[in-house]
Structure formats: structure tokens, C-alpha cells
C-alpha positions in Angstrom: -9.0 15.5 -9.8 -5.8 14.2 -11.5 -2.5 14.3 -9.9 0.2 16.7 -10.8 3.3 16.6 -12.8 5.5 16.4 -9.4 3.5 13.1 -8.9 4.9 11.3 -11.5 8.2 11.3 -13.4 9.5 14.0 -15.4 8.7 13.9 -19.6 5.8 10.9 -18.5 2.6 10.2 -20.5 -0.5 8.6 -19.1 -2.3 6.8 -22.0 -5.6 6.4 -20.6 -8.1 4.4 -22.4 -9.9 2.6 -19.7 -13.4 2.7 -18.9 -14.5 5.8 -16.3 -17.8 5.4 -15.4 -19.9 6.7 -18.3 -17.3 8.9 -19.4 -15.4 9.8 -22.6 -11.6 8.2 -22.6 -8.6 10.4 -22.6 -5.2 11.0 -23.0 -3.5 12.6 -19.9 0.1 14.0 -20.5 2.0 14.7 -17.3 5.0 17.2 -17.0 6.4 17.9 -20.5 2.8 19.1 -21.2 1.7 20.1 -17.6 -1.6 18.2 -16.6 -4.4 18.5 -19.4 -5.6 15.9 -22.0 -5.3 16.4 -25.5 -5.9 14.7 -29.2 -3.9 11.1 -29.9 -2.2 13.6 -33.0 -0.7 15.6 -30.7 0.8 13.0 -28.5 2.0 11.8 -31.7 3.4 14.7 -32.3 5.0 15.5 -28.9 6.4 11.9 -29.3 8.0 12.6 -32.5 9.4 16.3 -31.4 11.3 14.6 -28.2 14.4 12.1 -27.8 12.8 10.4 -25.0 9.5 9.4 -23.7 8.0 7.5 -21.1 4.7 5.9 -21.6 3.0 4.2 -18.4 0.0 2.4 -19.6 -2.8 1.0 -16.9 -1.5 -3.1 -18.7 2.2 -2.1 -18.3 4.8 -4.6 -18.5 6.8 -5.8 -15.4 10.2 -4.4 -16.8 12.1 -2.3 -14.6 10.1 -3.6 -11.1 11.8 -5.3 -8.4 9.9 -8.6 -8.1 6.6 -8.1 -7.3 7.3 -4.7 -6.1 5.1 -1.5 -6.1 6.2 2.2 -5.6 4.4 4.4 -3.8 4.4 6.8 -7.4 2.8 4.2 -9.2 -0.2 3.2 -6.5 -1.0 7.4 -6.3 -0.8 7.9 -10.0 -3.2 4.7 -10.2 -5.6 5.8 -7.5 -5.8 9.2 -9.4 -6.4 7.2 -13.0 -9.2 5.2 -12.2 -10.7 6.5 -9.2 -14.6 6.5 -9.9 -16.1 8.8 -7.7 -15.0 12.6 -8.3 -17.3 13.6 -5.9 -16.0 12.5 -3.2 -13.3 15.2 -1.9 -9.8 12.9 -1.5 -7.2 14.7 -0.8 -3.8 13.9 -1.9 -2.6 13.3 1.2 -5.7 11.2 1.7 -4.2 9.2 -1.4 -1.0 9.4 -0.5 -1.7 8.0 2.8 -3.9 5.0 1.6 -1.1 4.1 -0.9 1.9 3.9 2.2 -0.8 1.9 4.3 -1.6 -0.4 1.1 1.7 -0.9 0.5 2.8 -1.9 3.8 1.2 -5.0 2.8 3.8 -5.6 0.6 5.9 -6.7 3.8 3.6 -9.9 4.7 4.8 -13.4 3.6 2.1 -14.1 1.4 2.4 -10.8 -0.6 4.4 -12.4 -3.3 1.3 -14.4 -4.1 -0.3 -10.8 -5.2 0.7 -9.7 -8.8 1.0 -5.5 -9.2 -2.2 -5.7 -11.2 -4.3 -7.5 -8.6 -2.7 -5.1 -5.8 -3.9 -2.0 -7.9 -7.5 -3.4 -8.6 -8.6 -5.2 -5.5 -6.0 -3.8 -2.6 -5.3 -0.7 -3.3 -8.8 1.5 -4.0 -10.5 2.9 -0.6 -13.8 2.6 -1.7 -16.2 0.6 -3.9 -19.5 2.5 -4.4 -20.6 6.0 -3.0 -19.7 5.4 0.4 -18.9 8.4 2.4 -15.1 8.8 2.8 -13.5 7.3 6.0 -9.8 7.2 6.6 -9.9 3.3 7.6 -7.1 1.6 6.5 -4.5 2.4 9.3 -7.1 1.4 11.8 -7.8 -1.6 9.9 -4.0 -2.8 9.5 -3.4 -2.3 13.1 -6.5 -4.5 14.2 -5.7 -7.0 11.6 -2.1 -7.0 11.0 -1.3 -9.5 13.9 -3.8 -12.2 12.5 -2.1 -12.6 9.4 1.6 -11.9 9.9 2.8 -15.2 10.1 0.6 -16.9 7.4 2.1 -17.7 4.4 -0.3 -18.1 2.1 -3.6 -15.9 1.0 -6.2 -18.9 1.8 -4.5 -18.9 5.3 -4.5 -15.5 5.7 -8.1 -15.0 4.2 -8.8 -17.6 7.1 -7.6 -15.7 10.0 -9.3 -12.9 9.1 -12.8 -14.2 9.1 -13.0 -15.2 12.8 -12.0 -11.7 13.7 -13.2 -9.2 11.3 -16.4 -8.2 12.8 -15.0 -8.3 16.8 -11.7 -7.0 16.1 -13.1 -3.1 16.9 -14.5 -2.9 20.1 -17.9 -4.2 18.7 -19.8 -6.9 17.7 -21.3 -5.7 14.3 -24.5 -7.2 12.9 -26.8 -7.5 10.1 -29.9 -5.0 10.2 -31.6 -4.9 6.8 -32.7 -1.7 5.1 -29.7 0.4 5.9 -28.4 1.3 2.8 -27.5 4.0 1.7 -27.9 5.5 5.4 -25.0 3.6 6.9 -22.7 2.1 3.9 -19.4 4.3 5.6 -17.0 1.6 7.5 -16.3 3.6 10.2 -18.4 6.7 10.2 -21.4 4.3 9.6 -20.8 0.6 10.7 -18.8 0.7 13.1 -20.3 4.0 15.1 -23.4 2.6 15.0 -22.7 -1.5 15.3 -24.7 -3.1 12.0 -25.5 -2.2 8.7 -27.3 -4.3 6.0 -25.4 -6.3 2.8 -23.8 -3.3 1.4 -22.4 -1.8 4.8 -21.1 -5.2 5.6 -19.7 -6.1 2.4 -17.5 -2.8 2.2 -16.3 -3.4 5.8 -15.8 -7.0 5.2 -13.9 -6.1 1.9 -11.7 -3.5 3.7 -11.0 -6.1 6.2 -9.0 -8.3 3.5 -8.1 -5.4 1.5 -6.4 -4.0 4.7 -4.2 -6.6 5.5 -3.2 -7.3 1.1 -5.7 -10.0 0.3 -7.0 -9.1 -2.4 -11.0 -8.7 -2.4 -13.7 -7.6 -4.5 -17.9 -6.7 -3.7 -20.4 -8.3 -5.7 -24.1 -8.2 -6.2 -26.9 -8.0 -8.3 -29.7 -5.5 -8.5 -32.2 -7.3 -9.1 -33.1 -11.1 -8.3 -34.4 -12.7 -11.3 -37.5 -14.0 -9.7 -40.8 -13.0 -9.3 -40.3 -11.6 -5.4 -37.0 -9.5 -6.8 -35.0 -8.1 -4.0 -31.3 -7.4 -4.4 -27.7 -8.7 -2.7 -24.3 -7.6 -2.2 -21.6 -10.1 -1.0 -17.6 -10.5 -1.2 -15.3 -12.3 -3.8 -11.6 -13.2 -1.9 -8.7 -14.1 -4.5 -6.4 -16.6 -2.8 -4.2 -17.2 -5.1 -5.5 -19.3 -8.3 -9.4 -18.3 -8.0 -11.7 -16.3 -6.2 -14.2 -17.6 -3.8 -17.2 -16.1 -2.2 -18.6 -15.7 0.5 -21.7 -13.4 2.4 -20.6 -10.9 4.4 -23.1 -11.6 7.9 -21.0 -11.9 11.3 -20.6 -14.9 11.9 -19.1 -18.1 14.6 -19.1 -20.7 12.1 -16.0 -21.3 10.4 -15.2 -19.9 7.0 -16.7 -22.1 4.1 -16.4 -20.9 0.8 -18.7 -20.6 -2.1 -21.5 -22.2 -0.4 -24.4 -19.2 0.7 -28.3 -19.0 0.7 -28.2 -17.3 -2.9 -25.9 -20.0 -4.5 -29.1 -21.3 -6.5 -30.5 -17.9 -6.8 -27.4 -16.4 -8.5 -27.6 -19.8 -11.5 -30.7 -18.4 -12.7 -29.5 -14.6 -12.9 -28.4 -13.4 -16.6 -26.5 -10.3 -18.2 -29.4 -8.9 -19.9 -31.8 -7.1 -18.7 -28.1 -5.6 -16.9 -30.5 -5.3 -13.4 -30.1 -9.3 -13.2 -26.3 -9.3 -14.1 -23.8 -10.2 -11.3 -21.5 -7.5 -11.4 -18.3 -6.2 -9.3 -17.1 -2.8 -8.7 -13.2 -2.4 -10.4 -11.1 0.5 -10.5 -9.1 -0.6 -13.8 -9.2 -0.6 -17.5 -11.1 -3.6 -17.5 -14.3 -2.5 -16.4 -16.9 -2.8 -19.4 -20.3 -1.8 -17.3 -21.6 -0.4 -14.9 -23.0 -0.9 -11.6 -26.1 1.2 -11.1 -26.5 2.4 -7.5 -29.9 2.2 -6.8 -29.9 4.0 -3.7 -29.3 7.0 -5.6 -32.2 9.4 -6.1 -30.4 11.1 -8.8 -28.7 7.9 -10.3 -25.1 7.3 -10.7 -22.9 4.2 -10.9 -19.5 3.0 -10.5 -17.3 1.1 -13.3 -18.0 -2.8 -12.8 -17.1 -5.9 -14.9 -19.7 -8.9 -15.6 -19.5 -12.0 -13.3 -22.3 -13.7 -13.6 -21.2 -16.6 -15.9 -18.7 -17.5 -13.1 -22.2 -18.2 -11.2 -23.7 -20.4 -13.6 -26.2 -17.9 -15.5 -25.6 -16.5 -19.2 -23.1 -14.2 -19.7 -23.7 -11.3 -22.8 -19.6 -12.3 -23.6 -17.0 -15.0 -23.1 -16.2 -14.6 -19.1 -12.7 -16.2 -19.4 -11.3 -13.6 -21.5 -10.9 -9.4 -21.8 -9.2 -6.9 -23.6 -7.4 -3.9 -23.2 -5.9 -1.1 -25.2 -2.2 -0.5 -24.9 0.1 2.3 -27.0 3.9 1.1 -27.6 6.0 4.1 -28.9 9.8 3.5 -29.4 11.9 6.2 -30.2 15.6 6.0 -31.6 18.7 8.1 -31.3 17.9 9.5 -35.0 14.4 10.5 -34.0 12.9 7.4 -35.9 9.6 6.7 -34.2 7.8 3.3 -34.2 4.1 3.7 -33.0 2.2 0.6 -32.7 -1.3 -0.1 -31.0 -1.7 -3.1 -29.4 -5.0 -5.2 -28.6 -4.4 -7.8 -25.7 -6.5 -10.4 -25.0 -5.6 -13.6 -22.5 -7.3 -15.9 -19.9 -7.5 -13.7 -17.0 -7.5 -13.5 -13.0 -10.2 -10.7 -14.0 -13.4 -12.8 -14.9 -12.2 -16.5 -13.7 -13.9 -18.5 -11.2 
């Protein structure tokens, strides 16, 4: 499902290049062209045949925003771009909802410390694997809003959140192994029934942070590289120059991160065979593998990025940097067109410990 041509500006053009799961790229024109994709030559074409065009690339520049300001066009036509799962029956006003909520995080005092492109990657998405579709995040900012709102920074904020996040419902949740993919839903699942195992309580843990605009990411392996196996999903929290980790079990003791029972487990995992790989779930044109979901009997997997050399092990490419494919089109009074493509690659918040 892609959004419409009233969700976006008039005369716009998605260049989409990013990775989608397994999926062929495209090239998604809105309005002008009514919702379909169609050949590079022919947005060349279109480009070339018109005295103005806007192109909205997923690595667009900060021109023209207030700040570090979002609108509410930008975050749906986003969610619709690189949304993973198209089975999963959103509705626009499901979007559209999730977007307000998400952006009401914009208010807090620390929410200048979160750029637009970490809001769209690790803020604004509702979901992270399979998980059956809950409409969570109002209940989650109302729980959680009043722990944060006076922080003004994402580690102090990320710290008032772990005391609460699995008491602030009505419940105590808990760790019960072997309950994926039965209960992996935050509140449909987890919270109805009071536990879940490493994937249940990394989603709601993530939602938690995600909620209330810190940024948050799950990660995990499928496959321990040892002789006993087994597998693990935990969370990654950005606060503000690096992300930290942490294992999402209930806990009293205070928050301490990057220091877990896997921590010498997760040295000796390595990109190849890609079942020992650390990898993270993104919605974004970064995303250059893919998590397979196990749980699945008839497969499937959701666009991910490589961590695992943050962890220590050996990582199949440099973890420090990425790329990504931007179009630049400029078009002048007289029609004169200017089409460039653009490779960028930069030390990144993507892949940095």
C-alpha cells in the first residue's frame, strides 16, 4: 500500500531506491503521474516536459525545515516508503494516527537532541518484525509521558523510563521463554497476558522509548555461534552520541548499560554464515540485509542492517560507514535540466557504536 497523491504535495516525486525486503527498487511518482512506478527514462522525461519539480529523496537535505522540525506529511509519506510488512492491514488513519502521536514527541525538551533521520528510523515505525498490529502508542505516551517531560537530555530520559516500563500498565510483565511468535503483540500479547520471551519484551521495551521520542532499535542474532546455538533479541537506545544496549528482562536494578549475560557471547558472533550476524530491524534506505524470522513456517524477513562489528566480531563490510543513492534534478526557467546521481558515503549514527 502506498499513499495517495493527496498525501503528499502536488507535482512531487518519490525517488525510491532503498532496500524493501527482498524486493526490486522503484520509482514512485505522486500526483503529476497519479500513484504508480515507472522506468528512470520516464522520470527523465517527465522532468524535462515540466517547469517545476519536486524530488523528496529518503537522504533529503534539511533545506526548507524548521529546526529540527518534522511534518506530519513527511512522517506518513515515510511510514508508507519503507514500511516492511505489506501484510499487515494499516490503515491510513492507523498511519496517520501513529505519525500525530510520534510527533508529539517533538514537544519534549530533549527532542532537539533527535535529528529527522533518526526520528524517521528509530521513532517513528510501529513495528519491528511480524508482530500483530496493536494501536499502542497513545497508550504508551500517556503512561510514559510524565516520566520524561522534564528531562532534558535522552540518557536522562532513557533513564526514567527503565524503572517504569514494565509496571507502568497495570501489570508486572515478566520473562517466560518459548513464547514467540505466540505472544510478540505489545498489547494484544504482552500486556493481556503479563510476560513474553526476548522478542515480546524487546518490542514492548522498544515501544516504550520509541513512545516517549528516544530513539531505539531491536537487535539479535539467530543463531549463537557456539556449539549449544540458541538465539537472542535485546534493545539498542541512541542517547545522543552512541547507542547502548541493554536486555530487555523486567527488572529492579538500576539501568547499566552495555553490560548483559551475552556481552562475551555476542564477540565471537560473525557476519557470515548471516544466522551468526547481529543484525537490527530498520525501516530506511540503509538497510542492506535481512533479518530472517525464524518463527515463520513459510519464511519471511524484515529489512535489517549489520551490527555485529560494533560487538566485537567480524563484520563482511566497514561498520563505520554506508551509502545511499540520491537523484538531484535542477531545472531552470528555459527548461535546461541538470540531472546528476549522487553516491553518499560518511561516518554514520547508522552502524556506530
Amino acid at each position: 500500500k502506498t499513499p495517495t497523491s493527496q498525501e503528499l504535495p502536488p507535482g512531487s516525486l518519490i525517488i525510491h531506491m532503498g532496500h524493501c525486503s527482498k524486493k526490486q527498487m522503484g520509482i514512485d511518482v505522486r500526483g503529476a503521474l497519479g500513484a504508480g512506478s515507472v522506468p528512470l527514462c520516464a522520470v527523465v522525461l517527465f522532468a524535462l516536459a515540466t517547469s517545476t519539480v519536486a524530488l523528496v529523496a529518503p537522504q533529503r537535505a534539511r533545506a526548507g525545515r524548521l529546526g529540527f522540525g518534522v511534518a506530519l506529511h513527511e512522517a506518513v509519506a515515510y511510514t508508507w516508503l519503507y514500511r516492511p510488512n505489506d501484510t499487515d492491514d494499516v490503515t491510513k488513519e492507523y498511519v496517520k494516527k501513529n505519525a500525530e502521536y510520534a510527533l508529539l514527541t517533538r514537544t519534549l525538551p530533549y527532542a532537539d537532541q533527535v535529528p529527522p533521520e533518526m526520528f524517521f528510523r528509530y521513532v517513528l515505525p510501529y513495528s519491528h518484525f511480524d508482530e500483530p498490529l496493536d494501536d499502542w502508542r497513545q497508550l504508551f505516551y500517556d503512561k510514559l509521558v510524565d516520566h520524561v517531560k522534564n528531562n532534558s537530555t535522552l540518557e536522562a530520559a532513557a533513564h526514567s523510563v527503565w524503572p517504569v516500563w514494565y509496571r507502568a500498565f497495570d501489570k508486572n510483565l515478566s520473562f517466560k521463554a518459548d513464547q514467540t511468535p505466540q505472544i510478540m503483540a505489545p498489547i494484544s500479547g504482552t500486556l493481556k497476558h503479563g510476560f513474553a520471551s526476548c522478542t515480546g519484551l524487546s518490542i514492548f521495551l522498544a515501544n516504550c522509548f520509541r513512545a516517549v521520542g528516544i530513539p531505539a532499535r531491536i537487535v539479535g542474532t539467530n543463531e549463537w555461534n557456539r556449539p549449544e546455538k540458541g538465539n537472542h533479541n535485546w534493545v539498542e537506545v541512541w542517547t545522543g552520541k552512541h547507542w547502548n544496549f541493554v536486555d530487555a528482562v523486567p527488572s529492579e536494578d538500576p539501568l547499566k548499560w552495555n553490560s548483559t549475560w551475552f556481552v562475551d557471547q555476542a564477540r565471537l558472533q560473525e557476519s557470515s554464515p548471516i544466522e551468526h550476524a547481529i543484525l537490527s530491524p530498520l525501516w530506511g534506505p540503509e538497510a542492506d540485509n535481512n533479518y530472517d524470522l525464524l518463527w515463520r513456517e513459510d519464511g519471511g524477513d524484515v529489512p535489517a542492517i549489520d551490527l555485529t562489528g560494533n560487538y566485537g566480531g567480524h563484520m563482511g563490510a566497514p561498520s563505520g560507514l554506508w551509502s545511499s543513492w540520491g537523484i538531484v534534478a535542477i531545472l531552470g526557467t528555459a527548461g535546461l535540466v541538470t540531472l546528476g546521481l549522487v553516491c553518499k558515503s560518511k561516518g554514520s549514527w547508522e552502524k556506530s557504536p
